[in-house]
PAZAPA-4460 file (N, C-alpha, C; in steps of 0.05 Angstrom, whole numbers, plus 32768, in hexadecimal, padded with zeros to 4 digits):
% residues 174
    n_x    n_y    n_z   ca_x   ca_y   ca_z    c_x    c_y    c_z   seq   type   mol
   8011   7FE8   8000   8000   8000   8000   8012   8019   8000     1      X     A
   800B   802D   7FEA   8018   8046   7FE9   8017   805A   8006     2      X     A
   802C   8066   800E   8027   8074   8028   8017   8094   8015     3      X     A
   800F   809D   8024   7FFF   80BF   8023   8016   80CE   8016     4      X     A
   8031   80D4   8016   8039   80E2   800B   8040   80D9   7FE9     5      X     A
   803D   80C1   7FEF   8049   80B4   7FD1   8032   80BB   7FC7     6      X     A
   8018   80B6   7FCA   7FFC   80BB   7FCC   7FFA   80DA   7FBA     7      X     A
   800C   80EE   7FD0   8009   8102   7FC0   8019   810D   7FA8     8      X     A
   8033   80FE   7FA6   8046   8106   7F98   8037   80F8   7F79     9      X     A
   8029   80E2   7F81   8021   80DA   7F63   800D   80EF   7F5A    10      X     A
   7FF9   80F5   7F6F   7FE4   8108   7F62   7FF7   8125   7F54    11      X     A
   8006   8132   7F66   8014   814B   7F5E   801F   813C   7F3F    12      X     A
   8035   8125   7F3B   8036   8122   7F23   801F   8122   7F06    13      X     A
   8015   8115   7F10   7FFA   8114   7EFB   7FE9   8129   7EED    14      X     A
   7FE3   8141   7F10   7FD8   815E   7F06   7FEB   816A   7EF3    15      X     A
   8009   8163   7EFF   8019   8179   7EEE   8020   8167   7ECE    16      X     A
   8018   814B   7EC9   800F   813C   7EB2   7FFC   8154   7E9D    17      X     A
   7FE5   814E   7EB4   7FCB   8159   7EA5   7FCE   817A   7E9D    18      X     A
   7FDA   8189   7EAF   7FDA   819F   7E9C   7FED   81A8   7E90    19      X     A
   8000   81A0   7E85   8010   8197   7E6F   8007   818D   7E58    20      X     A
   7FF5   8181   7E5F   7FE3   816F   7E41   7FD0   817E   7E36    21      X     A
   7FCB   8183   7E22   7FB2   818B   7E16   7F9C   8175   7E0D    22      X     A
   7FBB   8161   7E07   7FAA   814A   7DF1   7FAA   8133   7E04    23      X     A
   7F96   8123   7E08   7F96   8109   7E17   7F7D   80F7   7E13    24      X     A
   7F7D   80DB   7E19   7F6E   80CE   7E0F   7F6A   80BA   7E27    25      X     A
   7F56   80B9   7E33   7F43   80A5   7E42   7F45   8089   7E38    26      X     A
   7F52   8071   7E40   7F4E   805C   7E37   7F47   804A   7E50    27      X     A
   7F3A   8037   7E4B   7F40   8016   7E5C   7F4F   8002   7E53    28      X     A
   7F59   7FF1   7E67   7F69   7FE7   7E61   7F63   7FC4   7E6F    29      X     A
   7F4E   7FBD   7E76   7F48   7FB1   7E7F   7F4C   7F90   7E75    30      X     A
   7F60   7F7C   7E79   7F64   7F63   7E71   7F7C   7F61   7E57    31      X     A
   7F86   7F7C   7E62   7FA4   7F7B   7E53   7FB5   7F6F   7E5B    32      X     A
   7FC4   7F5E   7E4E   7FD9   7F4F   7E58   7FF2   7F6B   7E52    33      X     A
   8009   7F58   7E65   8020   7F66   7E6E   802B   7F6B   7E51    34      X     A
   802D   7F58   7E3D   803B   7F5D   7E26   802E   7F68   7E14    35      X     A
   8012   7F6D   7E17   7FFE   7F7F   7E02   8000   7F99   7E0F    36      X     A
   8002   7F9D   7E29   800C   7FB6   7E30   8023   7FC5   7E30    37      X     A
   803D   7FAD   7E30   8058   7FBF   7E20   8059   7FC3   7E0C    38      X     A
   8050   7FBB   7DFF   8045   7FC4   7DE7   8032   7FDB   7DD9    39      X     A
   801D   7FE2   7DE5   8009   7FEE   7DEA   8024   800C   7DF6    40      X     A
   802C   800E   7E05   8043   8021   7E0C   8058   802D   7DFD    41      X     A
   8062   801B   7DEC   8071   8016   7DD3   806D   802A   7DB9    42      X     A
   804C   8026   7DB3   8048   8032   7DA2   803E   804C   7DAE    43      X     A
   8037   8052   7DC0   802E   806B   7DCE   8047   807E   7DD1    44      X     A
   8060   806F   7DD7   8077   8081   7DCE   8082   8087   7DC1    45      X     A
   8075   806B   7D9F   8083   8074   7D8C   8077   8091   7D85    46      X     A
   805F   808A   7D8D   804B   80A8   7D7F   804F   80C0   7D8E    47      X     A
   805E   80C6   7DA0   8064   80DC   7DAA   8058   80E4   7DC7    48      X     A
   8049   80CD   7DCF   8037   80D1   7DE4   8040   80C5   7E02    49      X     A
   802E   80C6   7E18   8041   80B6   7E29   8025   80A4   7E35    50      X     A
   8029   8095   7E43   8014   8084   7E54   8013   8076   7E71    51      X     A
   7FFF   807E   7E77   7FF9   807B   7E97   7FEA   806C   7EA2    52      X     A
   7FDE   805E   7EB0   7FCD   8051   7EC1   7FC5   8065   7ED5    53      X     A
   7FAD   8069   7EDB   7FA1   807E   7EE9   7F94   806C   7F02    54      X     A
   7F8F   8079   7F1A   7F7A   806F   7F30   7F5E   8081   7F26    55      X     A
   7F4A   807E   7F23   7F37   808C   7F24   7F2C   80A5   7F30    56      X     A
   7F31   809F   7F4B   7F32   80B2   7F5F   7F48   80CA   7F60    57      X     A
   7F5E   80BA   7F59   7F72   80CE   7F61   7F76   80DE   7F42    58      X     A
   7F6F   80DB   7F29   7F6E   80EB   7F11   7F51   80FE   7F11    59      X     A
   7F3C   80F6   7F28   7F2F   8108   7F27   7F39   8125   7F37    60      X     A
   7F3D   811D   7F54   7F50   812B   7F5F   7F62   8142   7F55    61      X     A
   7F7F   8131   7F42   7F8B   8137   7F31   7F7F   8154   7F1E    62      X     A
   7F67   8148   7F0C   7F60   8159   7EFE   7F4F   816F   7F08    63      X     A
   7F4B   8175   7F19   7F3A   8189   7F2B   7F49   81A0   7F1B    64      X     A
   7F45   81BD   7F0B   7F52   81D6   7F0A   7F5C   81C7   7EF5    65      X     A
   7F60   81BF   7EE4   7F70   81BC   7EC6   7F50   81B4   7EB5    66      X     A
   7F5F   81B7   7E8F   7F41   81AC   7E81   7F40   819C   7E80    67      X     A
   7F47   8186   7E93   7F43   8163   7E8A   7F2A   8163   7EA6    68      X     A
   7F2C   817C   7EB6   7F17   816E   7ECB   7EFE   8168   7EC8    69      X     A
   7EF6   8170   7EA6   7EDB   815F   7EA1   7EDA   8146   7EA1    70      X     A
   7EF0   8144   7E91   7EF7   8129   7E7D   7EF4   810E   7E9C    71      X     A
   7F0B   8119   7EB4   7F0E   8101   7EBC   7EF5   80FE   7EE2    72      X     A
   7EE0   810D   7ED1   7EC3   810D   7EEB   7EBC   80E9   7EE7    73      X     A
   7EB5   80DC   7EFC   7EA7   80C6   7EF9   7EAE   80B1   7EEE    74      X     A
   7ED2   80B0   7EEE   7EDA   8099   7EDD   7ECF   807C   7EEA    75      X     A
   7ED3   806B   7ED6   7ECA   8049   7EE5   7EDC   8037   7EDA    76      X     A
   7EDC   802A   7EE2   7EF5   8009   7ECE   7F0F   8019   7EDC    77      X     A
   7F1C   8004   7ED1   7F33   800B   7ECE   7F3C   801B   7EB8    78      X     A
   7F46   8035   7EBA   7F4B   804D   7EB2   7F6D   8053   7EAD    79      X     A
   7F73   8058   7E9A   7F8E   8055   7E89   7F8D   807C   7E7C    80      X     A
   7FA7   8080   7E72   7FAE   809C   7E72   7FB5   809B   7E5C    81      X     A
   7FB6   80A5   7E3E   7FC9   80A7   7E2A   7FD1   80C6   7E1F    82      X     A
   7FE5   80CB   7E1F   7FDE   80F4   7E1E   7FF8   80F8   7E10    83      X     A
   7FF5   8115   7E05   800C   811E   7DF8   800C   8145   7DF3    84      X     A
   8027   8151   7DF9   8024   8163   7DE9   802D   816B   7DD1    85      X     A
   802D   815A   7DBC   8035   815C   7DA6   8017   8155   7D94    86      X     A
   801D   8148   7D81   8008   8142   7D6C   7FF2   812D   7D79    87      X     A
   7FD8   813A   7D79   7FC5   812E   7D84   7FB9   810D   7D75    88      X     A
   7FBE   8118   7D56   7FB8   8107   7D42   7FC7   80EF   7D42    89      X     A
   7FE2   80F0   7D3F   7FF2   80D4   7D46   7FF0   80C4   7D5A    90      X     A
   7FE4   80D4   7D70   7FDB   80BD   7D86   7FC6   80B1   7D85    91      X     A
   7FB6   80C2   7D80   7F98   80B6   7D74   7F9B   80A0   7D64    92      X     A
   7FA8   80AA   7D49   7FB1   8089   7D3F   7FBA   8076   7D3B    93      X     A
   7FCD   8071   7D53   7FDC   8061   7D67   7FC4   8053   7D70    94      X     A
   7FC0   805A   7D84   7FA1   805A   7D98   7F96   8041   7D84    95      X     A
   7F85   8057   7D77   7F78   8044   7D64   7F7D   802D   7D62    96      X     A
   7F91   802C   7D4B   7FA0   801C   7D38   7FA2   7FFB   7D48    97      X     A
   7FA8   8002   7D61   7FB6   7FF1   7D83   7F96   7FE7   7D8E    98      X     A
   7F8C   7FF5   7D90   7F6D   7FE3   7D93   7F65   7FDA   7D81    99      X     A
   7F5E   7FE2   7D6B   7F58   7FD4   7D54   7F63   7FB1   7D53   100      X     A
   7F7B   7FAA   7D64   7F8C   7F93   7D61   7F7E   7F82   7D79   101      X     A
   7F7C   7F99   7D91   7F83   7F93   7DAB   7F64   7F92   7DB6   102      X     A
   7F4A   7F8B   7DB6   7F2F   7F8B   7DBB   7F33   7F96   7DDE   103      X     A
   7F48   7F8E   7DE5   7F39   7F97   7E0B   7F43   7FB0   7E0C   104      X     A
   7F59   7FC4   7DFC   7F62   7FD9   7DFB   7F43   7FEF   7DF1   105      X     A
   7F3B   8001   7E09   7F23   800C   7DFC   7F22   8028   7DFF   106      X     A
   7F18   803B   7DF3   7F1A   805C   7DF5   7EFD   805E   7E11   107      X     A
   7F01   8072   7E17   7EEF   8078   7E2F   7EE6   809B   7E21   108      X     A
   7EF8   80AB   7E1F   7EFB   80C3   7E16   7F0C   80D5   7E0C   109      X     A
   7F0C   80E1   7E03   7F28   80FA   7E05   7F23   8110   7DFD   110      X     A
   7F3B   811B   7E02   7F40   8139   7E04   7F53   814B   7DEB   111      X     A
   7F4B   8154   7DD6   7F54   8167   7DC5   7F5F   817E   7DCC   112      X     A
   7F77   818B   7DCB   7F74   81AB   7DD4   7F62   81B8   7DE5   113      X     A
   7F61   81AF   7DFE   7F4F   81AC   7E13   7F30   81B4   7E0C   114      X     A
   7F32   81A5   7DFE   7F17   81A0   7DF8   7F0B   817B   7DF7   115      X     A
   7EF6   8176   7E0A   7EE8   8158   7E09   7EE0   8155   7DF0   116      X     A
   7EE7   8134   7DF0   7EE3   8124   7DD0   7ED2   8111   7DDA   117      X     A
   7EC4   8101   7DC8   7EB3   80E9   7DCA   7EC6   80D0   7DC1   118      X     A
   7EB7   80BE   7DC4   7EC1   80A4   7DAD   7EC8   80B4   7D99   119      X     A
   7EB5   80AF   7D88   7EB5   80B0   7D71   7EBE   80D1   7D5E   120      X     A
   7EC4   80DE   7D70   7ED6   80EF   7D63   7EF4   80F2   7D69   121      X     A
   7EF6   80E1   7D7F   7F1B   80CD   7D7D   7F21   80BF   7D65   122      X     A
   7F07   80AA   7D54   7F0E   80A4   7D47   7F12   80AE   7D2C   123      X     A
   7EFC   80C3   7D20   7EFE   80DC   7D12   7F17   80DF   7D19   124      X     A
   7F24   80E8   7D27   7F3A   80F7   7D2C   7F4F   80E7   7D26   125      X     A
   7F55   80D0   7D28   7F69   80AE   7D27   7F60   80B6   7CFE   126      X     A
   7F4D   80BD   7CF7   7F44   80B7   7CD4   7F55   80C9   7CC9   127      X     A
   7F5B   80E3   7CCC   7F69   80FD   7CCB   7F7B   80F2   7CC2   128      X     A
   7F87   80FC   7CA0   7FA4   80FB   7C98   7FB9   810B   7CB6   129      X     A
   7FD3   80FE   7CAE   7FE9   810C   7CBD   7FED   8130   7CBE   130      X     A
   7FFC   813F   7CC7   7FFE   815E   7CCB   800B   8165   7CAE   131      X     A
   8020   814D   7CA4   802A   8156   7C92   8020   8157   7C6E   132      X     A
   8009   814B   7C78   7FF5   8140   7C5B   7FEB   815B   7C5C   133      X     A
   7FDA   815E   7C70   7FC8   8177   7C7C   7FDD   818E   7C6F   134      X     A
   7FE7   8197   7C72   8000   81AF   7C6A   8008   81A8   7C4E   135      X     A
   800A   8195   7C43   8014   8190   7C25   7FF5   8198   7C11   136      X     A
   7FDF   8198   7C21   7FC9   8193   7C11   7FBF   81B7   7C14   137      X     A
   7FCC   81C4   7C2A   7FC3   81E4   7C33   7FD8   81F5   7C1C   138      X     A
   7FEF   81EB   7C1F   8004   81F4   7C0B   7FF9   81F7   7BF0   139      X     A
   7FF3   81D7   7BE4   7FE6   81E0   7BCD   7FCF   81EB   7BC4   140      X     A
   7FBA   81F7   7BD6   7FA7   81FE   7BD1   7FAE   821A   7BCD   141      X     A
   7FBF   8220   7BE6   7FCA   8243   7BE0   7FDE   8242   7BCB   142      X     A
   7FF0   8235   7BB9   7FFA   823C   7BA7   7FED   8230   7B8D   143      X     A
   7FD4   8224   7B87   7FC7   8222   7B79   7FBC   8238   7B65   144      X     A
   7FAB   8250   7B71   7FAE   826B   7B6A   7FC3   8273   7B5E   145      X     A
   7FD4   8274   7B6D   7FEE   8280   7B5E   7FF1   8276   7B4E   146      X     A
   7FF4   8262   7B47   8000   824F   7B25   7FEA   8256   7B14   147      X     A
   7FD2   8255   7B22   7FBD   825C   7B0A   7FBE   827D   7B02   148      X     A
   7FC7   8289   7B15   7FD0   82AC   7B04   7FE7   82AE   7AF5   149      X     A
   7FFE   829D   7AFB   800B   829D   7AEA   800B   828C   7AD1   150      X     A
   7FFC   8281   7AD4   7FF2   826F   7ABE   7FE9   8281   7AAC   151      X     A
   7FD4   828C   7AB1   7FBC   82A6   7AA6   7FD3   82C1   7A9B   152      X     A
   7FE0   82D1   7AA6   7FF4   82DF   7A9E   8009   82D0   7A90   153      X     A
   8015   82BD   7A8A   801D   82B5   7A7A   8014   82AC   7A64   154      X     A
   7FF6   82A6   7A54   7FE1   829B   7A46   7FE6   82B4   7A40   155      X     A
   7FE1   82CD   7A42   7FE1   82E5   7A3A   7FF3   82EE   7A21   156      X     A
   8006   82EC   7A35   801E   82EE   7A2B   8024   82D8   7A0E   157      X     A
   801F   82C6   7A13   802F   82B3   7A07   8016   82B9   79E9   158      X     A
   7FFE   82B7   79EB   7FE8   82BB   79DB   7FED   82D5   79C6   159      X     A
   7FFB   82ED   79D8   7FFB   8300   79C3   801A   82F7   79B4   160      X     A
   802E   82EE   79BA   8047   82E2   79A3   803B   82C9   798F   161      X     A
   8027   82BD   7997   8014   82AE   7983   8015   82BB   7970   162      X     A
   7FF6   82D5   7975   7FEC   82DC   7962   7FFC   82F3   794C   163      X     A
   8010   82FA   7965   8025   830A   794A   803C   82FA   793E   164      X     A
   803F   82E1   7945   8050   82CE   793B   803C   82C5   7921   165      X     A
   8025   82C2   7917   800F   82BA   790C   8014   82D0   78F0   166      X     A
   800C   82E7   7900   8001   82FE   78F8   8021   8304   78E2   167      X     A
   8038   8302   78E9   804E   8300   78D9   8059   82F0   78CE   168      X     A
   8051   82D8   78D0   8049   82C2   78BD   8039   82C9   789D   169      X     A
   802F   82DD   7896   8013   82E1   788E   801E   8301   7877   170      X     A
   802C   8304   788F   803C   8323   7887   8026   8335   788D   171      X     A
   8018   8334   789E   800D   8351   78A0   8014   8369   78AB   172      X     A
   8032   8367   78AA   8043   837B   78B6   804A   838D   78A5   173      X     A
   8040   8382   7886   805F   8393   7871   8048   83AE   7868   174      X     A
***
């Protein structure tokens, strides 16, 4: 049994977890084996994130004054942590990807840019091309325009050495 100060040193860790995080994700973890869970950890680090095992009580505690204190009112089961401050989206589809394999690995909720998520907009969110697709596809939309004006000013251009390349063909110069 943990003594009271260890008691508190985990809660102080965890609050100062939670508001550090923007991004985090509610899972259970209920009938995981040891090696589906190093694993399960594995990929949570490949993706940039970190992972915790939570007490119920003490993450409510915890989240009292930060924006996860919606998120973690009334937890039940056994209650697991997955969070990051980096790219929300790679964890998400980690997450995913890892239950999809793993049936007892399950989402409960999460948290966007301190903002509450459902299921099903974790998984919307796991559907989401990567940051770098997203940016290759914004790039070309803004330099799209541009090629089409210079396209257009060049048609111009190029149209009137046509018609006087034509036009002196013909000799209507002399």
């Amino acid at each position: 049994m943990k003594k009271k100060e260890d008691k508190k040193k985990d809660l102080e860790a965890l609050r100062k977890d939670l508001q550090a995080s923007r991004n985090l994700f509610l899972t259970g973890y209920e009938r995981l084996r040891v090696a589906q869970d190093f694993e399960l950890r594995k990929t949570i680090r490949a993706a940039g994130g970190k992972y915790r095992v939570i007490k119920n009580n003490i993450a409510e505690k915890a989240s009292e004054g930060t924006a996860a204190e919606e998120l973690m009112k009334n937890l039940r089961g056994m209650t697991s942590l997955a969070y990051t401050t980096a790219d929300p989206v790679a964890l998400a589809k980690a997450l995913t990807a890892y239950a999809k394999t793993n049936p007892a690995f399950t989402f409960k909720a999460g948290m966007v840019e301190g903002r509450v998520i459902d299921i099903k907009a974790i998984n919307d969110l796991a559907a989401m091309p990567p940051k770098e697709e997203i940016f290759a596809k914004l790039l070309f939309l803004i330099n799209s325009p541009a090629q089409r004006l210079v396209s257009a000013l060049g048609a111009v251009g190029r149209n009137v050495a046509v018609v006087l390349d034509q036009a002196a063909k013909e000799g209507k110069f002399q």
